[in-house]
Backbone bond lengths (Angstrom), bond angles and torsions (degrees), N, CA, C in turn:
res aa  C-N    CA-C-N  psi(-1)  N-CA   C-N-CA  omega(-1)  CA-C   N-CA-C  phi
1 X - - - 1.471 - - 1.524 109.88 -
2 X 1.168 115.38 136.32 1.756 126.53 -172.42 1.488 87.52 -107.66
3 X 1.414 107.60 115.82 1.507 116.90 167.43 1.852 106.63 -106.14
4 X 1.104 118.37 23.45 1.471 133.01 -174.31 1.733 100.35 -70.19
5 X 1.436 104.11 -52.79 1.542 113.60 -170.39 1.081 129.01 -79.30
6 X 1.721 122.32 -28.74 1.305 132.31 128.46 1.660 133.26 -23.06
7 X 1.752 108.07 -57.06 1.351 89.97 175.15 1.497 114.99 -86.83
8 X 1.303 120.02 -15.87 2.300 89.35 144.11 0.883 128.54 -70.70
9 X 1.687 144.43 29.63 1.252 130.04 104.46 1.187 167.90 -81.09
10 X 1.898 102.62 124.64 1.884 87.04 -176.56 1.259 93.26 -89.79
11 X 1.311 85.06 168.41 2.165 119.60 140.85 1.218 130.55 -108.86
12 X 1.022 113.71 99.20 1.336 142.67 179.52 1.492 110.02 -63.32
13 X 1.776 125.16 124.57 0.932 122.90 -170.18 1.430 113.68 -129.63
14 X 1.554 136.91 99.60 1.651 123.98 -156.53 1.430 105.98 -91.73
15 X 0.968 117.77 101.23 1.866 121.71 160.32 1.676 90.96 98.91
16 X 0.960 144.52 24.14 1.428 107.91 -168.05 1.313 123.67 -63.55
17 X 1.198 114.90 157.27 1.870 114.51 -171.18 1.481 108.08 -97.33
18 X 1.790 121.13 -58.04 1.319 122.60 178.34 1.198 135.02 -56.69
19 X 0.943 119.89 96.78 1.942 115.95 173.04 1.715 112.42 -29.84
20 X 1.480 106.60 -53.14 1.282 118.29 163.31 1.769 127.44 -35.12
21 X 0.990 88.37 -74.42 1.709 86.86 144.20 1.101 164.37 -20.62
22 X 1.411 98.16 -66.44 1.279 106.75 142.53 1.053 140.60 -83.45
23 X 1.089 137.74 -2.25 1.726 163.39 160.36 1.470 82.08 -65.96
24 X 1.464 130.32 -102.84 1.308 140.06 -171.02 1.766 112.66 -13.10
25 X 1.423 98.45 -54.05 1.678 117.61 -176.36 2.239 98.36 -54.32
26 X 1.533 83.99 -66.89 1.638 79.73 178.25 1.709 136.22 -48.45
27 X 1.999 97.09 -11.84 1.504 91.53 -161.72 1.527 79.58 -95.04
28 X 1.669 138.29 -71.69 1.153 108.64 -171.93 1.485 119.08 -86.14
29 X 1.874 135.30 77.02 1.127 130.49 97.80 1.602 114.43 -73.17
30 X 1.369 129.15 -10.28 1.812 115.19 170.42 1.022 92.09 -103.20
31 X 1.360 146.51 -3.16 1.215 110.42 158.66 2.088 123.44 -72.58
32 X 1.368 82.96 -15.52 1.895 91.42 -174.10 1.730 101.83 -106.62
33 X 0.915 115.33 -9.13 1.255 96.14 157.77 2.087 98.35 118.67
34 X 1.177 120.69 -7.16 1.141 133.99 -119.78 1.817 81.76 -118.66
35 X 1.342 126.01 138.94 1.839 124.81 -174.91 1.748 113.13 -137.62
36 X 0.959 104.33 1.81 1.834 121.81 174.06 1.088 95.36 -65.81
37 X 1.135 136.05 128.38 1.747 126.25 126.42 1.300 99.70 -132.12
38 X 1.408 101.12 133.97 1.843 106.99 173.09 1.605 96.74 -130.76
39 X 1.725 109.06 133.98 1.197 124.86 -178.36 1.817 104.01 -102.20
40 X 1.161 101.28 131.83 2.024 110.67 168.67 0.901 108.08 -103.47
41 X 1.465 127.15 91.28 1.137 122.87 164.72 1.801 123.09 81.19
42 X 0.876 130.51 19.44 1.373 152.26 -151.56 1.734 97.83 -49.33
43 X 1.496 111.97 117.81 1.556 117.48 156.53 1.436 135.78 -80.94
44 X 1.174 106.80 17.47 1.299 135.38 -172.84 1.377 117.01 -135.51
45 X 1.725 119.22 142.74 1.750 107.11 162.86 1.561 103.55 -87.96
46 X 1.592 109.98 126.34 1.432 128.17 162.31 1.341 112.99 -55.62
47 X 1.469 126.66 -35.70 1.383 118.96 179.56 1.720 101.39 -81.07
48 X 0.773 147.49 18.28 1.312 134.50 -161.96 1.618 106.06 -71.59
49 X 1.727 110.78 167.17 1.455 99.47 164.38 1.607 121.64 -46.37
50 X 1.654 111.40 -51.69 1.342 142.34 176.30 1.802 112.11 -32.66
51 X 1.240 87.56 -47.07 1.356 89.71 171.56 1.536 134.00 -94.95
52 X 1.010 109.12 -29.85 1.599 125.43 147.14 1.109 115.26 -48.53
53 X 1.258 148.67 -30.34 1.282 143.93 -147.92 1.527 98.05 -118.06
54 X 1.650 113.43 -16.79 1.518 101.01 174.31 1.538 94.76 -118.01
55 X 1.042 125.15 23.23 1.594 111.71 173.64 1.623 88.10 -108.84
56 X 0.822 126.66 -39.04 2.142 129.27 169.52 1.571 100.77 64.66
57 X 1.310 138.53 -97.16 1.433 99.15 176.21 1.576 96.96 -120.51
58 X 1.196 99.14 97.11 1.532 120.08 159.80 1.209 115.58 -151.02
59 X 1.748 124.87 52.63 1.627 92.37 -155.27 1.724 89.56 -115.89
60 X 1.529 117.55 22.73 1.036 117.00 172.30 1.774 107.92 -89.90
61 X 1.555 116.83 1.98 1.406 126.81 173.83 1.275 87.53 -79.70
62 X 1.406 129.78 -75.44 1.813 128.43 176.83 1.212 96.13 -15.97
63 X 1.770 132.59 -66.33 1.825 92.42 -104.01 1.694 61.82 -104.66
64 X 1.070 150.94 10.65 1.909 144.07 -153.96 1.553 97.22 -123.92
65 X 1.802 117.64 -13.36 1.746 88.72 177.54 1.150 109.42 -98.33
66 X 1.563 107.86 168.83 1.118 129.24 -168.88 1.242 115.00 -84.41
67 X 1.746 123.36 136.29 1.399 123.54 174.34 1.209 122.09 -103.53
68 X 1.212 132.34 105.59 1.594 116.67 177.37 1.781 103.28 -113.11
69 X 1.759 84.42 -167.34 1.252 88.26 -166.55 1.769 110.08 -109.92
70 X 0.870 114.92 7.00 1.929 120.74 -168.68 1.808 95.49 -145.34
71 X 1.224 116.87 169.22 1.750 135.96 158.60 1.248 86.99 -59.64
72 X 1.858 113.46 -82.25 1.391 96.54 -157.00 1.498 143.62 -91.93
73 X 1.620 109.36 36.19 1.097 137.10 126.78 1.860 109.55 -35.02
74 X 1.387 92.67 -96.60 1.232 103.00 163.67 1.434 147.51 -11.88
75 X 1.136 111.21 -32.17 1.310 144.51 174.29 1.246 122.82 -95.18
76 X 1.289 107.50 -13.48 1.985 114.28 -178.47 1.543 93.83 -37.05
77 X 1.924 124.35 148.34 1.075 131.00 121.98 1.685 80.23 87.43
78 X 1.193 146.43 1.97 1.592 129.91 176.78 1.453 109.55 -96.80
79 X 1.574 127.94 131.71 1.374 128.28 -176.25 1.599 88.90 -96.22
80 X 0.705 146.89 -83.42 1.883 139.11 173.61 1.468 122.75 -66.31
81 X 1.645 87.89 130.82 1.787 79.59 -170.79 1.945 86.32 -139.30
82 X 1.221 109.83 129.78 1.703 109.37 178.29 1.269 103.31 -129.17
83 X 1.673 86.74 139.36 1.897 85.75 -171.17 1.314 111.68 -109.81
84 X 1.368 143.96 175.25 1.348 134.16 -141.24 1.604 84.26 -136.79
85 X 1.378 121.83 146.92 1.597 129.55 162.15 1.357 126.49 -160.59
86 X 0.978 128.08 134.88 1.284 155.56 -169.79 1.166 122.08 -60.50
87 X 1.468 104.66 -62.54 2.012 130.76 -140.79 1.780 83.99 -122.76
88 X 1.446 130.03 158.92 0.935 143.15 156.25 1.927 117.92 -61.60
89 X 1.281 109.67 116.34 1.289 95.39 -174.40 1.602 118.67 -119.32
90 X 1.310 117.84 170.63 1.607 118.77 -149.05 2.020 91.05 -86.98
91 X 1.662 114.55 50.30 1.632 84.55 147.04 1.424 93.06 -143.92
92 X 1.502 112.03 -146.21 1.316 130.03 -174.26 1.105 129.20 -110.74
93 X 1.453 109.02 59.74 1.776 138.23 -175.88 1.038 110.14 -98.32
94 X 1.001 102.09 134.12 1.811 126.05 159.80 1.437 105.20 -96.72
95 X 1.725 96.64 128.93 1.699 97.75 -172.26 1.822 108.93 -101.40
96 X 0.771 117.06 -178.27 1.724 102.13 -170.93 1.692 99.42 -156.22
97 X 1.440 131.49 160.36 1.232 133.13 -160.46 1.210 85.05 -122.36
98 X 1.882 97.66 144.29 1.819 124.07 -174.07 1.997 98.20 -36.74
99 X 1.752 108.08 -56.11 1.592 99.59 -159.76 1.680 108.63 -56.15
100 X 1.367 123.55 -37.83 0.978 122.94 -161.98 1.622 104.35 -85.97
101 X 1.066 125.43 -26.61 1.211 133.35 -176.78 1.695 133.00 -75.92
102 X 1.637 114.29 -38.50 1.032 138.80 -131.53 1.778 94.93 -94.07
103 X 1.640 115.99 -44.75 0.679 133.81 -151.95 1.996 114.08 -74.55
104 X 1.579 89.62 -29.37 1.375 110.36 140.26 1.284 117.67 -8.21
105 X 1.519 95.18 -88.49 1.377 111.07 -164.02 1.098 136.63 -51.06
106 X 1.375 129.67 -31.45 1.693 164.11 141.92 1.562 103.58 -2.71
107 X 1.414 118.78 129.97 1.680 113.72 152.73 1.427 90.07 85.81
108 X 1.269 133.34 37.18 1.492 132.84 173.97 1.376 114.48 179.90
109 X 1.299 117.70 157.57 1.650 133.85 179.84 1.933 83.17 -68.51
110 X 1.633 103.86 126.78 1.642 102.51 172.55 1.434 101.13 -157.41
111 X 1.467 109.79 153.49 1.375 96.87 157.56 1.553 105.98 -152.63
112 X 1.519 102.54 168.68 1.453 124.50 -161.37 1.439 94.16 -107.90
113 X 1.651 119.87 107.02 1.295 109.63 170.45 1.496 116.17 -122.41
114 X 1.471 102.03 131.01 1.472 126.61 156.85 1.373 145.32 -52.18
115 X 1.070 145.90 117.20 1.603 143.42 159.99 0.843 157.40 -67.28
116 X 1.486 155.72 150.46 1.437 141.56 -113.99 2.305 82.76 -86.47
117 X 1.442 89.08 170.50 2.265 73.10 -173.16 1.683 96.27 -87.92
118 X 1.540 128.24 -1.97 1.377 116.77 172.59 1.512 113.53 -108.27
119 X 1.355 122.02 0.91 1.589 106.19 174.03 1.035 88.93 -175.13
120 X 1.350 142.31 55.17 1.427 148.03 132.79 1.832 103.08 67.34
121 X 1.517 92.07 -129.68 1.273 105.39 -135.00 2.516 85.77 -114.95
122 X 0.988 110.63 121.52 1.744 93.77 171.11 1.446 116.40 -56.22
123 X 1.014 134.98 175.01 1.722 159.83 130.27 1.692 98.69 -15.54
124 X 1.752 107.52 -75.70 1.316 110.16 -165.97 1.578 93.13 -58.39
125 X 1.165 149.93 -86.08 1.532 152.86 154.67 1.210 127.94 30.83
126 X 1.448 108.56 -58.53 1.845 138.23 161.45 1.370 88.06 -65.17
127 X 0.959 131.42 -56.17 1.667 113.59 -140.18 1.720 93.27 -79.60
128 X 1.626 129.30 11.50 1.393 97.11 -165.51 1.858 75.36 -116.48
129 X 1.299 140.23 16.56 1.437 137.94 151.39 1.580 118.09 -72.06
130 X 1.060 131.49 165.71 1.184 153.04 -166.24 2.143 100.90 -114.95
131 X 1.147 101.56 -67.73 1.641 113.54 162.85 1.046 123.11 -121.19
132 X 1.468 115.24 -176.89 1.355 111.22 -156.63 2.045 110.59 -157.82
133 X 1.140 121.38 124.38 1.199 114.64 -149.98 1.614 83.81 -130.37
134 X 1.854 83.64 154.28 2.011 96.76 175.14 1.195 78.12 -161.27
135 X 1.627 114.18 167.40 1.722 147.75 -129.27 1.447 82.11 -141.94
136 X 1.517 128.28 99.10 1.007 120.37 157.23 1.783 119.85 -51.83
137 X 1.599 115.26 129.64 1.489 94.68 168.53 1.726 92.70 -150.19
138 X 1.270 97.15 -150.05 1.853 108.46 -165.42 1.287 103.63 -64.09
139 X 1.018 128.00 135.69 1.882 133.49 163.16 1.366 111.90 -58.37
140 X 1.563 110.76 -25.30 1.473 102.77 -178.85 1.929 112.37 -83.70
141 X 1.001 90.99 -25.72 1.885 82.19 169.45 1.448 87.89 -145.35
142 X 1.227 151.89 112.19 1.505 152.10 162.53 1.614 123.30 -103.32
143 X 1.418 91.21 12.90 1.905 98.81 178.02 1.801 103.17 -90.79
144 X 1.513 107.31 118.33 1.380 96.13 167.22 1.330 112.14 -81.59
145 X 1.149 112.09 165.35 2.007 126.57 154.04 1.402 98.40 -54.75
146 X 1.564 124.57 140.32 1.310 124.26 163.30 1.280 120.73 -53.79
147 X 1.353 127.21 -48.57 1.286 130.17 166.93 1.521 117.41 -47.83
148 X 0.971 128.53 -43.08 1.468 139.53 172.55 1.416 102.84 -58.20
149 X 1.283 113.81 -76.88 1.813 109.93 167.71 1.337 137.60 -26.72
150 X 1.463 116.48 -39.77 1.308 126.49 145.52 0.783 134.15 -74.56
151 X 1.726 132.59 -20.21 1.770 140.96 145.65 1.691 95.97 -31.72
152 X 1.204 99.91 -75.04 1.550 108.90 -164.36 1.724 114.32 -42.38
153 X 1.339 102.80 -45.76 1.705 92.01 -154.19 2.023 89.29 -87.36
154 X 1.360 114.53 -17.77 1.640 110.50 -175.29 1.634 106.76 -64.28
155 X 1.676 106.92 -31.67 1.643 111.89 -164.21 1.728 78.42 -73.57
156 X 1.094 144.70 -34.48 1.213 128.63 -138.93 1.579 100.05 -95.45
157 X 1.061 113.02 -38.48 1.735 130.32 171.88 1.713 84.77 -38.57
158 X 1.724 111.42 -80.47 1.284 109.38 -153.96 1.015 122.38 -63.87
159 X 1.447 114.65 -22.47 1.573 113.13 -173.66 1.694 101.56 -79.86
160 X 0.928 116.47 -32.51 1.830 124.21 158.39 1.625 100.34 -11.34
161 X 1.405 91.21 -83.38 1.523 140.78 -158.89 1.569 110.06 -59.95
162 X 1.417 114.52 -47.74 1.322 130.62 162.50 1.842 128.36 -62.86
163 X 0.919 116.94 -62.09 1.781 127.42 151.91 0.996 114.69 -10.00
164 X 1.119 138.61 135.59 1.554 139.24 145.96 1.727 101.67 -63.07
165 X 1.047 107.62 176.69 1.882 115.79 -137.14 1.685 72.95 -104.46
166 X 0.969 144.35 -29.43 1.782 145.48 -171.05 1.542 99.07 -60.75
167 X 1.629 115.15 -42.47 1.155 109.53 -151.28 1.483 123.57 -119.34
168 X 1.798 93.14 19.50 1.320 102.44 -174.01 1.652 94.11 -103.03
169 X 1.882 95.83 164.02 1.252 121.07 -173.41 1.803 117.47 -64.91
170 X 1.420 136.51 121.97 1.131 99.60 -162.29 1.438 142.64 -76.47
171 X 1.430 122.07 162.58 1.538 94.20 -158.87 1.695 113.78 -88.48
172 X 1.088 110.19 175.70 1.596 108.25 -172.36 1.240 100.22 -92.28
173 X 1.523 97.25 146.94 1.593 106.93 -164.85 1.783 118.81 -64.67
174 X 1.392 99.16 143.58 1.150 118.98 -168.12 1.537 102.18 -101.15
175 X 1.533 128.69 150.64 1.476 138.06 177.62 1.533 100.47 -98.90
176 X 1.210 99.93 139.21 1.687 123.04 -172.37 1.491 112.41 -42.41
177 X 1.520 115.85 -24.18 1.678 120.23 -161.52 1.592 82.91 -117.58
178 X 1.023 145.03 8.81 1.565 137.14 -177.29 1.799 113.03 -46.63
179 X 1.235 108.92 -15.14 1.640 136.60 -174.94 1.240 92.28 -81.87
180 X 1.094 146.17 -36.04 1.341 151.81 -175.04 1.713 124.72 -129.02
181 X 0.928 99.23 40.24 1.910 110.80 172.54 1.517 113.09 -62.82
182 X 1.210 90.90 136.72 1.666 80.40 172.52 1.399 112.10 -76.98
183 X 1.229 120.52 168.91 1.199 135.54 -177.48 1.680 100.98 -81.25
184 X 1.587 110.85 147.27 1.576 127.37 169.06 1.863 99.44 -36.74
185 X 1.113 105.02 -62.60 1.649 103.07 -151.69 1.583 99.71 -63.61
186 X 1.402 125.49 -49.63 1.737 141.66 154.85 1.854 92.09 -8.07
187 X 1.581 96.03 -82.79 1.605 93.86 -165.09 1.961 106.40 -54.98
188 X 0.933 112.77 -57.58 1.337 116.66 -155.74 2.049 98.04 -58.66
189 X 1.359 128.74 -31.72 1.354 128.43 174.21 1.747 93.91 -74.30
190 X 0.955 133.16 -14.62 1.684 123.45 173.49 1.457 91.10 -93.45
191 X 0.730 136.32 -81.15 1.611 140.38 -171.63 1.754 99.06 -17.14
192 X 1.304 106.21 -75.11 1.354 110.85 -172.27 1.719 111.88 -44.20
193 X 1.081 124.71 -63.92 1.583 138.46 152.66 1.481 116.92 -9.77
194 X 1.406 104.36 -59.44 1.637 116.62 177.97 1.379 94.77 -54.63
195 X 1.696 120.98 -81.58 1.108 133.49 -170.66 2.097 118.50 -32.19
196 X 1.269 91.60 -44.90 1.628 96.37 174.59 1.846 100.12 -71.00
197 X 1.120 130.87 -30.52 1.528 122.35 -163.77 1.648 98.54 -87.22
198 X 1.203 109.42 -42.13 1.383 108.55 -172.35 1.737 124.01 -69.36
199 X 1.654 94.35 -18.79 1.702 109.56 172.73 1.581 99.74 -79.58
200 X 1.290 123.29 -28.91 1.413 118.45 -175.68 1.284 134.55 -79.57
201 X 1.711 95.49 -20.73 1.517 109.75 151.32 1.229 144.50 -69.17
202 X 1.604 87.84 -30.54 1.370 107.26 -162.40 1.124 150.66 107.63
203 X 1.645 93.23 -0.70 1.464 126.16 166.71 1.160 115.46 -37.58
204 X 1.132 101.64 -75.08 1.883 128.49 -165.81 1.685 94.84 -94.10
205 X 1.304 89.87 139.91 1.995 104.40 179.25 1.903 76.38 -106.32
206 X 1.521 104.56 147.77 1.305 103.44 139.73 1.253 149.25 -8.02
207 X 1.526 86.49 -81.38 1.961 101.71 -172.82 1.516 100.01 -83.53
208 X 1.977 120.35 1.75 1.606 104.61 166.94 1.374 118.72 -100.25
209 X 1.558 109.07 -15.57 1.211 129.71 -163.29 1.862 110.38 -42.04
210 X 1.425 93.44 -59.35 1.751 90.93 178.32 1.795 110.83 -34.00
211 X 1.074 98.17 -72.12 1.706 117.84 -161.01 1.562 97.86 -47.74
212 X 1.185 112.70 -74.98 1.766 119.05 -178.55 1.297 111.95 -48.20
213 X 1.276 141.30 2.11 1.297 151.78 165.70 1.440 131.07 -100.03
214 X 1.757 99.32 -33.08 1.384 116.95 154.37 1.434 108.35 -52.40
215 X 1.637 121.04 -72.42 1.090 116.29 176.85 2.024 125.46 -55.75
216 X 0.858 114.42 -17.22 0.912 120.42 173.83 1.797 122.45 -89.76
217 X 1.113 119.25 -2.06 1.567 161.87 178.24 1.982 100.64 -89.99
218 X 1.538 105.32 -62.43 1.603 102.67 171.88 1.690 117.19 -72.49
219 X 0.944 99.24 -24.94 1.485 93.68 -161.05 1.942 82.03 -70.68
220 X 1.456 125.46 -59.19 1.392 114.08 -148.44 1.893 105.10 -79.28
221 X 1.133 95.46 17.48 1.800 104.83 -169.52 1.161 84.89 -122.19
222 X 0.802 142.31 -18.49 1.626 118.30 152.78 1.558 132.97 -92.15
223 X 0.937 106.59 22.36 1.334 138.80 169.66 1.465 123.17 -109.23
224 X 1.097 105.68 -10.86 1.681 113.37 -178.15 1.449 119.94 25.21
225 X 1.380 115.94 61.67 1.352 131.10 -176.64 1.218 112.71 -41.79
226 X 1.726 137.36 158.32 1.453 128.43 177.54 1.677 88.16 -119.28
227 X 1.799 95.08 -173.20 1.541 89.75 -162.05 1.454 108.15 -80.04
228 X 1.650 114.37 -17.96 1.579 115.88 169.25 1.636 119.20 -48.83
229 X 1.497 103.26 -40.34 1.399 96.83 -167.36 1.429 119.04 -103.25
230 X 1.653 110.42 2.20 1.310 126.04 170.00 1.777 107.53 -88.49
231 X 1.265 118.22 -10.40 1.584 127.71 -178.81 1.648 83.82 -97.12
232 X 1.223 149.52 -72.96 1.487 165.41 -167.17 2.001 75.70 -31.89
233 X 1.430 102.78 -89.40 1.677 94.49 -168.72 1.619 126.44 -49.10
234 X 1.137 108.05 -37.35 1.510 105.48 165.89 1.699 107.81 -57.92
235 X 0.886 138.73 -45.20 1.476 141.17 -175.84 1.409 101.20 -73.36
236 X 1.284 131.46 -20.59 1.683 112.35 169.53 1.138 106.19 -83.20
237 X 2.163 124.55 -37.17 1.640 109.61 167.87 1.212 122.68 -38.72
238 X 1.366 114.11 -30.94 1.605 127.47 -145.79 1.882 84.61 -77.02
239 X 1.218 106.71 -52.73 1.656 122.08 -164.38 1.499 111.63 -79.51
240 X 1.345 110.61 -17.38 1.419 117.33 165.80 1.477 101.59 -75.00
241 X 0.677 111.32 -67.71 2.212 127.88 -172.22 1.517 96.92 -35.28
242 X 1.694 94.99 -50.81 1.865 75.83 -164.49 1.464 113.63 -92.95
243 X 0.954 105.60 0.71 1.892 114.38 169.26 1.074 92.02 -65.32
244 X 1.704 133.25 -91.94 1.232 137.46 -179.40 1.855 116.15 -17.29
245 X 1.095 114.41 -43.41 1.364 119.86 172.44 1.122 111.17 -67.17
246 X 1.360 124.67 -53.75 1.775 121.69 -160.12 1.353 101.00 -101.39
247 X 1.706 135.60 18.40 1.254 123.91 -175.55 1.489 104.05 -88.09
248 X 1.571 140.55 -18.49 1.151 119.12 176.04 1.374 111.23 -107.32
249 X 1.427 131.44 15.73 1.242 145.00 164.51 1.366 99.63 -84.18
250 X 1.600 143.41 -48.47 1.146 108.41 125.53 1.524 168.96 147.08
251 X 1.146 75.98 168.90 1.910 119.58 173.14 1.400 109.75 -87.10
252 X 1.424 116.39 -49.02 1.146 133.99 179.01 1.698 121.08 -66.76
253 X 1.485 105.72 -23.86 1.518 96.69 166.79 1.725 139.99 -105.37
């Protein structure tokens, strides 16, 4: 078993409230093999008794993850990032199940992020993932426990990881440059860039700007850009910007 690909993964956890929880969360990532934990903003103390007492001997997952203050904090330096959801949400996602999904993630800085345990994850939140995964379960109650949610997708990491390669599920297709993804922060400093050039044209109105950016957010995340061709688009903003600048300078001569 190669536990190499495992430890580039975190789990990403936004707001959580329960100590319990997170205690629970910390005991099975050692049980799967798994040493990431990144906290967003945490409404809860992670060291607590509460949480100690359900992480039992894991409490070196407590006292070693990281706390920040934003997702994309969180996200520094990750080329795959899949976000987890519950509830039906207002865009145009395709949701995908841990087996088919997970395997993805493997062979790269990634992480699996979670949502607050009463209303998940925002719009802006989703939009800084690439994919997006949910736990099929009963229609008559289909909300897991957060802790449970992360039971599920950690057994699935390991059992990945554990398998001989004959008998694993197959993985979802990977893009030829996946060896070279750009990094989260890469896309999101182009993103922002676009968004300022496209208001300057006239693309984007204000009050549309969010939405047309969302969509414009899926289209290039499904593409899984590398860092060559995420530098390539920043360098046409760059060449757009200064056209726009030097076009009536000139005119003028």
């Amino acid at each position: 078993m190669d536990s190499r690909s495992l430890s580039q993964v975190r789990i990403v956890l936004v707001e959580p409230a329960g100590p319990l929880n997170v205690g629970s969360v910390a005991r099975i990532m050692k049980n799967m093999g798994l040493t990431q934990l990144v906290l967003v903003n945490p409404q809860c103390d992670p060291l607590s008794a509460d949480a100690r007492q359900m992480a039992v001997h894991a409490p070196e997952i407590l006292t070693s993850a990281r706390m920040v203050a934003s997702l994309p904090e969180a996200l520094q330096d990750c080329q795959k990032v899949v976000a987890t959801a519950a509830r039906p949400i207002d865009l145009p996602t395709d949701f995908e199940t841990p087996e088919r999904l997970i395997p993805w993630m493997l062979d790269t800085n990634s992480a699996l992020v979670f949502g607050r345990e009463d209303r998940g994850l925002s719009n802006d939140e989703l939009n800084l993932a690439q994919r997006f995964l949910r736990i099929p379960s009963h229609p008559v109650y289909p909300s897991l426990n957060l802790a449970q949610s992360v039971a599920i997708c950690c057994y699935e990491l390991y059992r990945y990881i554990r398998e001989p390669s004959h008998s694993r599920e197959p993985a979802a297709p990977i893009p030829s440059n996946s060896s070279e993804l750009a990094s989260r922060d890469a896309i999101e400093g182009y993103y922002d860039r676009l968004e300022s050039l496209l208001l300057d044209i006239g693309y984007l109105h204000p009050h549309t700007a969010r939405r047309r950016m969302e969509k414009l957010r899926r289209l290039y995340n499904r593409a899984y850009p590398s860092s060559e061709e995420v530098a390539m688009l920043q360098g046409i903003v760059s060449q757009v910007k200064w056209a726009i600048a030097n076009s009536g300078k000139e005119e003028s001569q």
